[in-house]
N, C-alpha and C positions, 0 to 999 in steps of 0.2 A: 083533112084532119087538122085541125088546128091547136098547135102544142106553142107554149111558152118556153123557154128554154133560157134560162139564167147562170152566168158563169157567177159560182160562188164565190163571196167573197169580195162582189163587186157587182154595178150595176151595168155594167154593161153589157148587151144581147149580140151573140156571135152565134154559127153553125160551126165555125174553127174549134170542133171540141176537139179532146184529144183522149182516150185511154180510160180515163172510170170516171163514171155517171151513177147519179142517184135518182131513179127516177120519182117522180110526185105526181100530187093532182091538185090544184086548186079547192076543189072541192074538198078533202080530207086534208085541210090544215098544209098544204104544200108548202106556200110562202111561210109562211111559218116556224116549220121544219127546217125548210132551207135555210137559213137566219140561224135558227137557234140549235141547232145538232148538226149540220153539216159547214157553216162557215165556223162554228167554236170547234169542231173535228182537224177542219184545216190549220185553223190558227192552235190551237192548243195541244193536239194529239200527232199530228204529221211533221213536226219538226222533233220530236222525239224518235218518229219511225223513222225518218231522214238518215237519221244517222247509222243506221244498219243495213238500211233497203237493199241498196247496191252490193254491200256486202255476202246480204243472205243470198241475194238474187242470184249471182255469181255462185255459189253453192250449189243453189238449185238446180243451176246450169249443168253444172258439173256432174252433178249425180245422173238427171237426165241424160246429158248427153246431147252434146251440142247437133244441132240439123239446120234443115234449111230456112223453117221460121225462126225460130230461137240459137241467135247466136251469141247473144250479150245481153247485159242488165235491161239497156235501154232498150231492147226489141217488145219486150214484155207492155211498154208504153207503145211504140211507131207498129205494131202490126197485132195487139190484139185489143178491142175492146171491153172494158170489163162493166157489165150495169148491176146495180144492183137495185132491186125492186120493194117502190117503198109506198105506192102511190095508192094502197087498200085502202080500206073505210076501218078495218079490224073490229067488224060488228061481234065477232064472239069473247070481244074485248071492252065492248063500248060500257058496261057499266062499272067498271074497276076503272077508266080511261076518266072516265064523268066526274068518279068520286073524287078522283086527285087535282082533276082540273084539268084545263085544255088541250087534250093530249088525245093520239091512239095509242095504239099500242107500240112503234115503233120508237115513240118520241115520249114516253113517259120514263120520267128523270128520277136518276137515282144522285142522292149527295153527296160527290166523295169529300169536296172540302169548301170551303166558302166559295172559292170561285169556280168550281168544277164541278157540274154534273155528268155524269155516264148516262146515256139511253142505249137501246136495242139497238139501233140502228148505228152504231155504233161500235159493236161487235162485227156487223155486217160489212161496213166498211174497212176494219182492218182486215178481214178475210182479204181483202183485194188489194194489198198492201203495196205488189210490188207492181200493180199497174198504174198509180198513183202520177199524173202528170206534175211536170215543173210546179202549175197553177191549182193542184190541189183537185178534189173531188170537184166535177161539177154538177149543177141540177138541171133535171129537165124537170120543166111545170106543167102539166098537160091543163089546160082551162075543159078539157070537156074528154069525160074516160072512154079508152076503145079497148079496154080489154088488160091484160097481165102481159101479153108482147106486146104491145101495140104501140108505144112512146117507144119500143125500139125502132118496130117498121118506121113509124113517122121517121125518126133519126135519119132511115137510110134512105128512104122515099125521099127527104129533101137533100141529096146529092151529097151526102157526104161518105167517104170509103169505106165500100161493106170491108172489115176485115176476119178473123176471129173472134168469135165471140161467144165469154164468157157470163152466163147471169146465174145472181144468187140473189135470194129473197128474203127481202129484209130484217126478216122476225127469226129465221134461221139462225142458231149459234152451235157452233163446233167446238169440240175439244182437242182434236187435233190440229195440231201450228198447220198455219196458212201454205210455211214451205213445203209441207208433205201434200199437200193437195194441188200445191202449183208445180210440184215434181212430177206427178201424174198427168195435170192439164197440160205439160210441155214434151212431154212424151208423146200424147197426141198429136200438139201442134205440130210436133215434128216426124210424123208418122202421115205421109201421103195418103194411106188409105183407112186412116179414121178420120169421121165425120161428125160422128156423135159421143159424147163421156158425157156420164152419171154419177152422182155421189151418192151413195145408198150406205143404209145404218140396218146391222142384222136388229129384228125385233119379231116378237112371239104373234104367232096367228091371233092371236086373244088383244094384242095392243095396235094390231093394225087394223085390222076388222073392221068396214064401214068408215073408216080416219082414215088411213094414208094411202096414197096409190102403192103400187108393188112392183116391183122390177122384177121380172120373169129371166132368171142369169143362168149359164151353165160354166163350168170350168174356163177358168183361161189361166192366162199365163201364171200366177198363183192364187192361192187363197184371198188375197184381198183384191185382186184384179179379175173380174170375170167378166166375159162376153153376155150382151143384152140379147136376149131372145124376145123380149116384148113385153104389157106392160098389162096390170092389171085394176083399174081406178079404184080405189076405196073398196075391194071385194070386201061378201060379206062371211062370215066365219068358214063356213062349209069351204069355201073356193078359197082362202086364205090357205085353210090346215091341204090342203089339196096341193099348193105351190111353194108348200116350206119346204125346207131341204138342213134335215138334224134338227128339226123343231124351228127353225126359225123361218122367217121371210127376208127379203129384201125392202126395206122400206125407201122410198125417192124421199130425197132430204130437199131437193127444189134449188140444189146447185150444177149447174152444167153448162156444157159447151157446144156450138154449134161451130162445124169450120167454116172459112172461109167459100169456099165453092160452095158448100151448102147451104148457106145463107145467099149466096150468088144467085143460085137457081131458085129459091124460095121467091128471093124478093121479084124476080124474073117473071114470076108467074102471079105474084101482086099485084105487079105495075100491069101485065096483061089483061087483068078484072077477075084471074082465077084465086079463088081462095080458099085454101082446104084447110085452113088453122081457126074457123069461125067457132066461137062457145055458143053463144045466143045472137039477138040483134043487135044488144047494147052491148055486147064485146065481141067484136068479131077479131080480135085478134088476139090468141090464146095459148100461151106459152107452152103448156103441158099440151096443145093440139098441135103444136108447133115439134116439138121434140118427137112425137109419136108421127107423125105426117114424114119427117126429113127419114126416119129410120126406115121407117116403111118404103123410102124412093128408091133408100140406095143401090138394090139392084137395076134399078132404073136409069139413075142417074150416072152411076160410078160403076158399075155391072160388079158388083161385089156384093155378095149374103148382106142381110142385115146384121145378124148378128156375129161378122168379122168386119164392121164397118163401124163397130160400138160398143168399147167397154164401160164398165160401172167398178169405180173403185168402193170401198167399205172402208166407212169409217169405224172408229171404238164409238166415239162420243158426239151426240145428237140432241139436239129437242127444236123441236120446233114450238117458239113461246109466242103461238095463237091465242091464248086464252088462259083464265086466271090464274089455274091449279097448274098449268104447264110452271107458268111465271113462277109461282112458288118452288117447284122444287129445282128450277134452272137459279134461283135467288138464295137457296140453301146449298148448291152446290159453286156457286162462286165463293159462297163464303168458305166454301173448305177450298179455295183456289182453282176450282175447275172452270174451263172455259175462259180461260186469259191468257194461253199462250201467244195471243198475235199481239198483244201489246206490251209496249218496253217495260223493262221488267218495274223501274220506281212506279209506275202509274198503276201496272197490275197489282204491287204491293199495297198502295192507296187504295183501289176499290176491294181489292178483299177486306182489307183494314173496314173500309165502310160499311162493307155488306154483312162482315160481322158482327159492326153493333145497331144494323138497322134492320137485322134479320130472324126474326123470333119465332120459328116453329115446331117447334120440340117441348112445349109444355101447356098445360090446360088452356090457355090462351091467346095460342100461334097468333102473332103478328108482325106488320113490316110496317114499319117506320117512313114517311115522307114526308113528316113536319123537318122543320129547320133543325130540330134538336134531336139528340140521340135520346134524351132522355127524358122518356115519358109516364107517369104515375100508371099505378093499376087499373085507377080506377077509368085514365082517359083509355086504356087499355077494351075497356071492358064497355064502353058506352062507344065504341066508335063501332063503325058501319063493318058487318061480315060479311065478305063475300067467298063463297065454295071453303066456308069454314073458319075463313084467314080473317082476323081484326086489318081496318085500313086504317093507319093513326096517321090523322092529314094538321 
């Protein structure tokens, strides 16, 4: 497997990585990305988070409750890793991507002030705020793709410390603060006999249908923490209304955790030539096969049910912005403030401030703004390119 792996922020190539990684691909604008959303992330957005990190981190602690992973700010760095997945083509994105200009959908930029853009991936990264090393996010560049896990496997296949580990997917944005979801992933880490955590979003049989896989949950410790019973891939209506519970479903938002032992034995069985997390031939290494494979073991592995080896917390707030129409209405609820709790509050102030005046879907001529200027005539309004409805003013 041959991956690139660049410490951002600087040119030099090390496997000394440490705590959160953004993974890329050559092929879909990686270096690129790297450079331009994830070294302006470090320099520009992390010395703002800096100044809280520790603070909240300790919090979070607190509320958890300290154990034998998690005993301090800085464990959250030295014993988990956190990747976040950025390394798609975002073909259900490539023609709104095209119009703006060299971008996918992770890396397409919003203006908040002349020297500041905001992208997607960018949300995604403050989600993992408090795994954040001394050195800042780093990237891995895969020159050649094996899959949605696979620049992880690579990670650990060339000798560096499986520890926990956390991924979350790039295009993914939450509404609720980063610290209520790393209160839950630290409960685990600090619970010996889980292996597996899930972040799932209630949504109607009607909106998950064919879209989103399903987490098949039953009661646990309360309402918003339930035990994983299993999973169900993009069911189609019929089998959707079948696994709601009060009309709703569990939808998988594509943020979670694997532990450490459980990644031990996965990669155990990689390195042996067995591999049960294969999608196709050109990805054989596949995250969603991967999560379902590790739950499926643990009676095997750890002699414990699967579903007492794996909760799924619920979120309020979700979208996953794969595609245009998602993007629009994830871009009219930032402008009412939604989806900014993990960034410091002046900066969240500024993108709302921007997303307000570059966000127009509320009258005969919904459109969003990505020229330099906020202020655009009617008429370049009405001659610029539609796409799923939405005016593009470039």
């Amino acid at each position: 497997m041959n991956i690139q792996q660049i410490s951002a922020g600087q040119n030099s190539r090390s496997l000394a990585f440490k705590a959160s990684y953004v993974t890329l691909s050559q092929k879909n604008l990686g270096e690129k990305i790297a450079t331009n959303v994830v070294e302006k992330f470090n320099k520009n957005i992390l010395p703002e988070i800096r100044k809280t990190q520790v603070l909240e981190a300790d919090t979070v602690i607190k509320n958890a409750g300290i154990g034998s992973v998690i005993e301090k700010a800085k464990d959250f760095q030295d014993k988990v890793n956190f990747f976040t997945l950025a390394a798609g083509s975002g073909s259900r994105f490539r023609e709104l991507a095209q119009t703006v200009g060299d971008y996918n959908k992770i890396s397409l930029p919003f203006k908040v002030d002349k020297d500041t853009d905001i992208h997607m991936l960018d949300f995604a990264m403050a989600m993992g705020k408090y795994f954040i090393g001394e050195e800042g996010i780093k990237t891995i560049v895969a020159s050649k793709p094996s899959g949605s896990f696979g620049d992880i496997v690579a990670h650990y296949l060339q000798g560096n410390p499986i520890k926990d580990t956390i991924v979350c997917c790039g295009d993914n944005v939450f509404g609720d603060k980063a610290s209520e979801m790393v209160e839950f992933f630290t409960r685990m880490l600090n619970n010996p006999k889980k292996h597996v955590a899930l972040v799932g979003v209630g949504r109607t049989p009607a909106e998950v249908a064919n879209r989103f896989g399903v987490l098949e949950c039953e009661s646990g410790v309360s309402d918003q923490i339930l035990k994983l019973k299993g999973f169900s891939e993009k069911p189609p209506i019929e089998e959707a209304e079948k696994l709601a519970i009060n009309g709703e479903n569990i939808a998988n938002t594509g943020l979670f955790y694997l532990s450490k032992e459980a990644m031990t034995n996965l990669m155990e069985e990689i390195k042996n030539g067995i591999n049960n997390i294969k999608k196709n031939d050109s990805e054989p290494y596949d995250f969603a096969n991967a999560v379902k494979y590790v739950h499926s073991m643990l009676p095997k592995w750890f002699g414990i049910a699967s579903k007492e080896g794996a909760d799924v917390k619920v979120v309020k707030k979700w979208e996953d912005v794969g595609e245009p129409q998602a993007l629009y209405s994830f871009a009219n609820e930032v402008k009412q403030g939604t989806f900014l709790a993990n960034f410091p509050k002046n900066l969240a102030e500024k993108i709302q401030d921007s997303f307000g005046k570059r966000v127009h879907l509320d009258n005969e001529n919904p459109h969003i703004i990505f020229s330099e200027s906020t202020i655009v005539t009617s008429d370049a309004v009405k001659n610029s390119k539609q796409i799923d409805g939405v005016h593009i003013v470039v």
